[in-house]
C-alpha positions as a LaTeX table, in Angstrom:
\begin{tabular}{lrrr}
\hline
Residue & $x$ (\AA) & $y$ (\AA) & $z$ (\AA) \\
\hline
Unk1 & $-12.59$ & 1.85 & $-1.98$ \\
Unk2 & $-11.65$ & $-2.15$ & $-2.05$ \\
Unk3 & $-8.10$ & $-2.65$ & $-1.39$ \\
Unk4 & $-6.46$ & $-4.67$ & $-4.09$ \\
Unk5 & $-5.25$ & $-7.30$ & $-1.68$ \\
Unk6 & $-4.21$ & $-8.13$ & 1.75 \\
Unk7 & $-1.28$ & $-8.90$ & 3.23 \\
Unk8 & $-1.50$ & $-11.71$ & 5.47 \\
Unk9 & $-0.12$ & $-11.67$ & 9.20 \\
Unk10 & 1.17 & $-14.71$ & 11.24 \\
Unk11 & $-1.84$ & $-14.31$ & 13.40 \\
Unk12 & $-4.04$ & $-15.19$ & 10.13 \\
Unk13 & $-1.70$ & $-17.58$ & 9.39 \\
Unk14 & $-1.55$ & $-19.84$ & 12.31 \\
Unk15 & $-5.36$ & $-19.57$ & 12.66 \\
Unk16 & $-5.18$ & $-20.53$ & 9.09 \\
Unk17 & $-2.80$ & $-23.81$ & 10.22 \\
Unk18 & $-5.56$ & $-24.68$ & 12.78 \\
Unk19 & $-8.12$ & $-25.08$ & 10.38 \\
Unk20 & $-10.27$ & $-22.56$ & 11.05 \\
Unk21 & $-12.74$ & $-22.65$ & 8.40 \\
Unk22 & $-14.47$ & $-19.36$ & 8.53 \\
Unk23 & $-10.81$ & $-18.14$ & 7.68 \\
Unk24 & $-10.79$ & $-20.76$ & 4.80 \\
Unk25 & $-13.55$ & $-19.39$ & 3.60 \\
Unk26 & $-13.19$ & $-15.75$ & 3.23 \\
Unk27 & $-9.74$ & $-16.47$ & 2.09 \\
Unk28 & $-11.20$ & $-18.86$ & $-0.42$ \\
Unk29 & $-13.98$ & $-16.09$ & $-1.27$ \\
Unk30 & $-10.70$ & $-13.18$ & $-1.96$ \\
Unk31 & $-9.41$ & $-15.44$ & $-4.24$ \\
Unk32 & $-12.30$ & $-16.15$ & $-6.37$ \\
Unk33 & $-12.85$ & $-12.49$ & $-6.47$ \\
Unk34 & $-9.19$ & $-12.24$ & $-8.14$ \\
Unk35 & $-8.10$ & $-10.48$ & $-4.67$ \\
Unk36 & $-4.79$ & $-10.92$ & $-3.98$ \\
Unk37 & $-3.75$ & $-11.57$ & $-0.70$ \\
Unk38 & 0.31 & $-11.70$ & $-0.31$ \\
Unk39 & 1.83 & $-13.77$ & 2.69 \\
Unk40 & 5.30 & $-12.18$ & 3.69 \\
Unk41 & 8.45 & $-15.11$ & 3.79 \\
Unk42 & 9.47 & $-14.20$ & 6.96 \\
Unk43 & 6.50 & $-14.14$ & 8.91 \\
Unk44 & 5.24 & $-17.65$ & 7.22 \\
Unk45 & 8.50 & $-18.69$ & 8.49 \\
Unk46 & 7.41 & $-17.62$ & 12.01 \\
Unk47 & 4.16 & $-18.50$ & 11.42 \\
Unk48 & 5.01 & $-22.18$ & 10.66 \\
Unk49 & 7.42 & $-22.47$ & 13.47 \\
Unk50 & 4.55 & $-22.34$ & 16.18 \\
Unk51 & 2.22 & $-24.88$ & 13.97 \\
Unk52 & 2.41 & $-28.72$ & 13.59 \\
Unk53 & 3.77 & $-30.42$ & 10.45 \\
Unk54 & 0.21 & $-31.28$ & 9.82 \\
Unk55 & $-0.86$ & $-27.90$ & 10.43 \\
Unk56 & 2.23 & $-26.50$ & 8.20 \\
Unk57 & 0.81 & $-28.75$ & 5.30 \\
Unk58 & $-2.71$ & $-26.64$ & 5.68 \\
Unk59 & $-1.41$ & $-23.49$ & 5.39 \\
Unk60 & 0.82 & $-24.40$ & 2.52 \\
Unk61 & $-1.56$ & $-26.86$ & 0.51 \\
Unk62 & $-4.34$ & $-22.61$ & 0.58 \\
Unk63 & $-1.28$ & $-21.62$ & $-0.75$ \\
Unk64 & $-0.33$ & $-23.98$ & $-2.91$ \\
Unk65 & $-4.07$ & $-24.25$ & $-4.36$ \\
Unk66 & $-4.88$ & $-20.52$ & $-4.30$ \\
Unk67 & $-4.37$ & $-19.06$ & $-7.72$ \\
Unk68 & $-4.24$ & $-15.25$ & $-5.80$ \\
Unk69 & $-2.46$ & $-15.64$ & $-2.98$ \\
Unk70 & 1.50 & $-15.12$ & $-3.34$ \\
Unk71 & 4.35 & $-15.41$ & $-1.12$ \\
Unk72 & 6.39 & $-12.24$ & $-1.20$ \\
Unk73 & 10.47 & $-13.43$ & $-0.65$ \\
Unk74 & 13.31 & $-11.07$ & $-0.29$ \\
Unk75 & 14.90 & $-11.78$ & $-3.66$ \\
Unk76 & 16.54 & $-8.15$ & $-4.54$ \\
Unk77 & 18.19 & $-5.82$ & $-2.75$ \\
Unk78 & 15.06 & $-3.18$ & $-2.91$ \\
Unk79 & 12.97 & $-5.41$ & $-0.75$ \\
Unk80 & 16.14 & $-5.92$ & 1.80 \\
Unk81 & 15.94 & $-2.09$ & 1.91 \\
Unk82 & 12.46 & $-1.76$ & 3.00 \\
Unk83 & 12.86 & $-4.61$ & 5.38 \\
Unk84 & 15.65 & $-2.67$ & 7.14 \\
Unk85 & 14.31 & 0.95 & 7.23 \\
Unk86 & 11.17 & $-0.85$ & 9.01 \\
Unk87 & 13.77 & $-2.94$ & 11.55 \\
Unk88 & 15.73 & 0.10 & 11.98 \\
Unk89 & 12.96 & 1.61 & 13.59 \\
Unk90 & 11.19 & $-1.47$ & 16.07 \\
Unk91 & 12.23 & $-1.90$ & 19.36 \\
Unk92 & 14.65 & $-4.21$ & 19.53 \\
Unk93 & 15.03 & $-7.30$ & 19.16 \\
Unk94 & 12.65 & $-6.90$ & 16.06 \\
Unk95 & 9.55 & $-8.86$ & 15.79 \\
Unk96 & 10.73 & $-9.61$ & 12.24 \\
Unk97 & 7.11 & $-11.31$ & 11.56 \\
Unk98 & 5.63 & $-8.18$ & 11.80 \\
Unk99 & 8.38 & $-6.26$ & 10.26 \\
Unk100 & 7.92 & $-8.00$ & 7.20 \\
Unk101 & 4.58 & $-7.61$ & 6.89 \\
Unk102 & 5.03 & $-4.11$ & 7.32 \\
Unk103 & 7.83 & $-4.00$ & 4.92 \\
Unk104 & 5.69 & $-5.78$ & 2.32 \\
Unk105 & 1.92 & $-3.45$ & 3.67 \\
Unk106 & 4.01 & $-0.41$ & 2.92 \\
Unk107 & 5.73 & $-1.48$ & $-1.00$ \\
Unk108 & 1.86 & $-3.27$ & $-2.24$ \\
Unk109 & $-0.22$ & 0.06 & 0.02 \\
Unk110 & $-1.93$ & $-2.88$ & 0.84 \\
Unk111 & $-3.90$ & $-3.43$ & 4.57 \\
Unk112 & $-2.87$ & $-6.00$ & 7.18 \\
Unk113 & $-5.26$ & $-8.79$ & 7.88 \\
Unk114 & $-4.95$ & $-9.71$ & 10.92 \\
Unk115 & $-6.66$ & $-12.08$ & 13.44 \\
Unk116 & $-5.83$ & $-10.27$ & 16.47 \\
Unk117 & $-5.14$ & $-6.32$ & 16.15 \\
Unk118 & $-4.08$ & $-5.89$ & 20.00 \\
Unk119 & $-0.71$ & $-7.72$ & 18.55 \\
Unk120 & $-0.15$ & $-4.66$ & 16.84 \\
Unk121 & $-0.25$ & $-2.45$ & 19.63 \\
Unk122 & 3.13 & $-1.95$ & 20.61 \\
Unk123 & 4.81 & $-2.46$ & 16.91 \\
Unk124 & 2.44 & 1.35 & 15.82 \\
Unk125 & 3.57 & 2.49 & 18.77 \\
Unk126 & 7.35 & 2.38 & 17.35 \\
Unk127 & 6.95 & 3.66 & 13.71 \\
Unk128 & 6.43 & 6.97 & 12.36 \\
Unk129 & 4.26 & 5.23 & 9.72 \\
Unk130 & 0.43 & 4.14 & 9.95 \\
Unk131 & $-0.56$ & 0.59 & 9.47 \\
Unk132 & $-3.72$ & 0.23 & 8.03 \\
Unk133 & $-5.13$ & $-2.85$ & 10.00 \\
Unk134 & $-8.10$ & $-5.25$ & 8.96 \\
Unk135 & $-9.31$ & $-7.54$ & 11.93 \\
Unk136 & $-11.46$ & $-10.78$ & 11.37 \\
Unk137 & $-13.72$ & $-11.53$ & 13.58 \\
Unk138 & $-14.72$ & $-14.91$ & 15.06 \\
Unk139 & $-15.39$ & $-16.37$ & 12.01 \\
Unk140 & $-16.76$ & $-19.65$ & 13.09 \\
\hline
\end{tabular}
């Protein structure tokens, strides 16, 4: 069965930022397909904060010109809920990038895409929850 989206990690996101255009592309081919893909605030946030301001304005301008691809905020207290339980339960400090996207995997039942599954790794190893990962491949 075809998930109805994706949520986005940072990995995807700063490959995203770097202008990798195989990543462009599927991304570009989701959203013509009407599949959403959902980018969590916090790990943009973190995301961003390793790119360049030119490479910021990529990976907002796919955002900005995506119809199906959404930033999910924490803008009620239900989403602040799921953020915590999934906190509550990394090692700490919390790789709140990940715990986000976990957060926001969980509430959509939605898969991670990620570009780099080993950074993964030690985040399943520290909740009782599966995280259904989808790894790109060199898509150059």
């Amino acid at each position: 069965m075809t998930p109805h989206g994706y949520v986005l990690d940072d990995t995807v996101l700063i490959e995203m930022g770097r202008r990798n255009l195989g990543l462009h592309r599927l991304i570009i081919s989701f959203d013509r397909a009407s599949v959403r893909t959902s980018v969590p605030f916090i790990t943009l946030v973190a995301a961003e904060a390793v790119l360049s301001p030119d490479q910021r304005l990529v990976v907002r301008g796919v955002i900005d010109f995506l119809e199906h691809v959404y930033v999910d905020p924490i803008a009620a207290h239900t989403e602040a809920v799921r953020l915590t339980e999934v906190v509550s339960r990394m090692e700490q400090p919390a790789d709140m990038a990940a715990a986000h996207v976990v957060a926001v995997s969980q509430h959509l039942d939605w898969p991670v895409l990620t570009a780099d599954a080993s950074r993964w790794d030690t985040i399943k190893a520290h909740l009782p929850w599966q995280i259904e990962l989808v790894e790109i491949a060199d898509l150059d």
